[in-house]
LUMZA-278322 format. One record per residue (C-alpha): residue in three letters; x, y, z. Coordinates in Angstrom, 1 decimal, always signed. Layout:
<recs>
REC  res    east   north      up
REC  ALA       X       Y       Z
...
</recs>
This chain:
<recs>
REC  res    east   north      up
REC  UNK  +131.1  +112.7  +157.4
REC  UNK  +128.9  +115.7  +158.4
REC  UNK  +125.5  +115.7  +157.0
REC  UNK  +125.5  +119.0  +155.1
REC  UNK  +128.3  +117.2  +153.3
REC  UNK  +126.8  +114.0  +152.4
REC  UNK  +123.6  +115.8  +151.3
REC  UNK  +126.5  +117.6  +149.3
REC  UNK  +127.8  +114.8  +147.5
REC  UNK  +125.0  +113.1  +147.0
REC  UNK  +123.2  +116.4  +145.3
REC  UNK  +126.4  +116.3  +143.2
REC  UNK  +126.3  +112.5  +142.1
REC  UNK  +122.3  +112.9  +141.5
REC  UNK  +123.3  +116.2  +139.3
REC  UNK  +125.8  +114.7  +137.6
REC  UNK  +124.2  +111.3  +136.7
REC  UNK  +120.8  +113.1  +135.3
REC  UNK  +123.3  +115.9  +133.2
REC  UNK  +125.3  +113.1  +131.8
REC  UNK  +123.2  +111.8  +129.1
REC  UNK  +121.3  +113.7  +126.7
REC  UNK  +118.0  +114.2  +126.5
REC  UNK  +116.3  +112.2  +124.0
REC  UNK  +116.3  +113.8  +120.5
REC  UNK  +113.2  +113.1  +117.9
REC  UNK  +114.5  +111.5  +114.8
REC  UNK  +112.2  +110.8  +111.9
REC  UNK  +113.2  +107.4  +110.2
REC  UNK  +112.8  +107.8  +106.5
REC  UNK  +111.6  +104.0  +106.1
REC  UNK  +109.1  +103.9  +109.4
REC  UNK  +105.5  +103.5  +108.9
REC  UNK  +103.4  +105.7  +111.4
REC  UNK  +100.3  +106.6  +111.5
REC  UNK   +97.5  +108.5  +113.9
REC  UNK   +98.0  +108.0  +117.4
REC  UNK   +94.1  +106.4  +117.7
REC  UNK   +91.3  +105.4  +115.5
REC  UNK   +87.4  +103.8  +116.3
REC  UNK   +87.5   +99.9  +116.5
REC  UNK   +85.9   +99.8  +113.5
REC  UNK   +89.0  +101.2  +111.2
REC  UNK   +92.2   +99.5  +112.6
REC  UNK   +94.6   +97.9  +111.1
REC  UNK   +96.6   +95.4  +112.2
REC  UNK  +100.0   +95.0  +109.1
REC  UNK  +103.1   +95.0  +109.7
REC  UNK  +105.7   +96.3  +107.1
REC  UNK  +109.4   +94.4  +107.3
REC  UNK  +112.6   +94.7  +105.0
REC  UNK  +112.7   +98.6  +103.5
REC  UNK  +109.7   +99.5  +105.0
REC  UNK  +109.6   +99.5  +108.6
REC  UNK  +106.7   +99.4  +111.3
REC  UNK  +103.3   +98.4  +112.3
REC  UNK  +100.1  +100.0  +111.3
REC  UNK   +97.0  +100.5  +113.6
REC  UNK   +95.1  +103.5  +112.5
REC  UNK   +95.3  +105.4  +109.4
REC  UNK   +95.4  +108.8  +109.2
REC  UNK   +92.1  +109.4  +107.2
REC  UNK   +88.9  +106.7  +107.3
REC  UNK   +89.7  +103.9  +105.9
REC  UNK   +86.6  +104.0  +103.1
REC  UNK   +85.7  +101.0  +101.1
REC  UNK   +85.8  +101.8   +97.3
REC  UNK   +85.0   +99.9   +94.3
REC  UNK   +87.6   +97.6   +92.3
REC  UNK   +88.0   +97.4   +89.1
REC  UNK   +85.9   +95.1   +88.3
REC  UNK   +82.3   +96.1   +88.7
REC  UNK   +80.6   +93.0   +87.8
REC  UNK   +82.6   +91.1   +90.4
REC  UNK   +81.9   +92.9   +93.7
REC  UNK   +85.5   +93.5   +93.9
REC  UNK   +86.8   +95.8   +96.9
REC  UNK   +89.5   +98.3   +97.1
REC  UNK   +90.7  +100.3  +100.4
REC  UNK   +92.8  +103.3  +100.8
REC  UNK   +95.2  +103.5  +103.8
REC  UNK   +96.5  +106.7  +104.2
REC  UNK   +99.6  +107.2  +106.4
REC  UNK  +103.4  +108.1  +106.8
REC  UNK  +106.4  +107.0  +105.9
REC  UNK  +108.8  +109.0  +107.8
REC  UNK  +107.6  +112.7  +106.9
REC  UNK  +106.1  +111.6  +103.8
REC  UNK  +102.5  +111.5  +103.4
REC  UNK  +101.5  +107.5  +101.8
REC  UNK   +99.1  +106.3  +100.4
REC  UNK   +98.9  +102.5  +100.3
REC  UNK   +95.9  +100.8   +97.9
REC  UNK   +94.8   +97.2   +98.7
REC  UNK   +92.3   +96.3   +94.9
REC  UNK   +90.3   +92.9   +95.0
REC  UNK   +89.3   +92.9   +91.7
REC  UNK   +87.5   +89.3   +91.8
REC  UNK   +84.5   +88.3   +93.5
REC  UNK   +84.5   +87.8   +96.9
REC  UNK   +85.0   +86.3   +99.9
REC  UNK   +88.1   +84.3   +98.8
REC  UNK   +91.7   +84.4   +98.7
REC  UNK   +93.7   +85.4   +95.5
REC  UNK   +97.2   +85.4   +94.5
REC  UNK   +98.2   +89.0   +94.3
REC  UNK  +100.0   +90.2   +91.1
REC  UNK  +100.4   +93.6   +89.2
REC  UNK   +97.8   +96.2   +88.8
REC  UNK   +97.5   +98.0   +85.8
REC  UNK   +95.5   +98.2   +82.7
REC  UNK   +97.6   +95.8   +80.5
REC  UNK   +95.8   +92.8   +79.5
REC  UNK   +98.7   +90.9   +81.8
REC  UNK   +97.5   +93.1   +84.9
REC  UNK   +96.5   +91.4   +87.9
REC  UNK   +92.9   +92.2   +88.8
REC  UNK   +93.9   +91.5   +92.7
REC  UNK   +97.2   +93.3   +94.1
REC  UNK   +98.8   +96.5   +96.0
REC  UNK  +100.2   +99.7   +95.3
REC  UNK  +102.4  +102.2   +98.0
REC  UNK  +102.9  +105.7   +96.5
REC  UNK  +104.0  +108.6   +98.1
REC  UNK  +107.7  +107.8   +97.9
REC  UNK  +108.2  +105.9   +94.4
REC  UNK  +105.7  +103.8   +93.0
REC  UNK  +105.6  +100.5   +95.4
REC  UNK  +103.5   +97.5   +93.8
REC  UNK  +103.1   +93.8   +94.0
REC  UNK  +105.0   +92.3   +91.2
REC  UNK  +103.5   +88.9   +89.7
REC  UNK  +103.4   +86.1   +92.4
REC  UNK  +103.8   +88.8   +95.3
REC  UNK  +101.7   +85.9   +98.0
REC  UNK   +98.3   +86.3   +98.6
REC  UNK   +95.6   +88.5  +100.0
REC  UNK   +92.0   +87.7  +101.2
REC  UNK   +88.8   +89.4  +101.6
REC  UNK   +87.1   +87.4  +104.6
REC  UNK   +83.9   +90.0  +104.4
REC  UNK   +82.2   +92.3  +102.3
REC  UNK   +78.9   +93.8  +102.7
REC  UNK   +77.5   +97.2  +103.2
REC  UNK   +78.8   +98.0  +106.1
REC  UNK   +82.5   +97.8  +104.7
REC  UNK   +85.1   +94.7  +104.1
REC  UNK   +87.7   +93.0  +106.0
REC  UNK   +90.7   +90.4  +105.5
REC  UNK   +94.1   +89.9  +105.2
REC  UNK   +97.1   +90.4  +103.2
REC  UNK  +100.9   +88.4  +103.0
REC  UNK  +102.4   +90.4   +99.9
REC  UNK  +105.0   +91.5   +98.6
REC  UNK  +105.8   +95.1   +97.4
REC  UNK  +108.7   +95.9   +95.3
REC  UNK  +110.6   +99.5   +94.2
REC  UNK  +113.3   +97.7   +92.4
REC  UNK  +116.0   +97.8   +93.9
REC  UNK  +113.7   +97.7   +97.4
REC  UNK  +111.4   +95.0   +98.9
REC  UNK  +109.0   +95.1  +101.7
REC  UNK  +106.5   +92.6  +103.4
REC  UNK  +103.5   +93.5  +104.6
REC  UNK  +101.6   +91.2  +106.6
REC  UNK   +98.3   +91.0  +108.5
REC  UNK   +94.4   +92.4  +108.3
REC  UNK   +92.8   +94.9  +106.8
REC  UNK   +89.4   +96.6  +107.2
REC  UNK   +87.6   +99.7  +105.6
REC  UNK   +84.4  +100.8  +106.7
REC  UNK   +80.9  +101.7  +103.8
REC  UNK   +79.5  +100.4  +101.1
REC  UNK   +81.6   +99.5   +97.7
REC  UNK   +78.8   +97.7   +96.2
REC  UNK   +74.9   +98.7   +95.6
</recs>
């Protein structure tokens, strides 16, 4: 074979392989957790979200600030960790309501007498929360320079169920 005619058919193989598949198409799963592509040291995550809601959370898409529980006599600890959930903006809320360090058994916020002072809530997409006995959530530290710990919960949108897992951090005071 000549080689004007094997730079021919290879041109035409080359062609023919690249133009044979399509080019990769964005698609926005409706149960993915995302969030911004970077963050400081100081405000990753590290939870990952299995069963309806899907993914692995680094860095939220606002700074993570430490805020104060409900509890005000017990140095409790909340954290807001913005984010999204397919094209939906979330908001997931992580409220120690006991004093800390420790670990507590999360259960269901609210203001009923029942109410769990320690649990989480995802809004943004339904009302997500930790139903009574969702597992267990710790602070590990909490001072003025923010809080840190970890979570193994459950959150529940009846008929849904998702596990998160992993640590948390939030930066600033939440205390005096």
């Amino acid at each position: 074979m000549s080689r004007p005619g094997l730079i021919a058919i290879l041109t035409l193989l080359l062609t023919a392989g690249c133009g044979s598949s399509a080019a990769p198409t964005a698609s926005t799963n409706a149960n993915a957790i995302t969030g911004a592509a970077s963050c400081p040291t100081a405000q990753q995550q590290d939870l990952t979200f299995t069963g309806d809601l899907t993914g692995h959370l680094q860095c939220a898409t606002s700074t993570p600030a430490c805020g104060q529980a409900r509890n005000l006599l017990a140095n409790g600890v909340s954290v807001d960790l913005d984010f999204r959930l397919g094209a939906k903006a979330i908001q997931f809320l992580i409220a120690f309501g006991h004093g800390d360090p420790g670990s507590y058994p999360a259960g269901t916020l609210g203001d009923e007498s029942s109410s769990s002072l320690d649990g989480a809530t995802l809004d943004g997409d339904g009302h997500w929360q930790t139903p009574v006995q969702a597992g267990t959530m710790t602070v590990a530290k909490h001072d003025k320079q923010g809080a840190s710990g970890s979570i193994d919960i459950t959150l529940k949108l009846a008929p849904k169920s998702a596990h998160v897992s992993g640590t948390w951090q939030c930066i600033g005071a939440a205390t005096d």
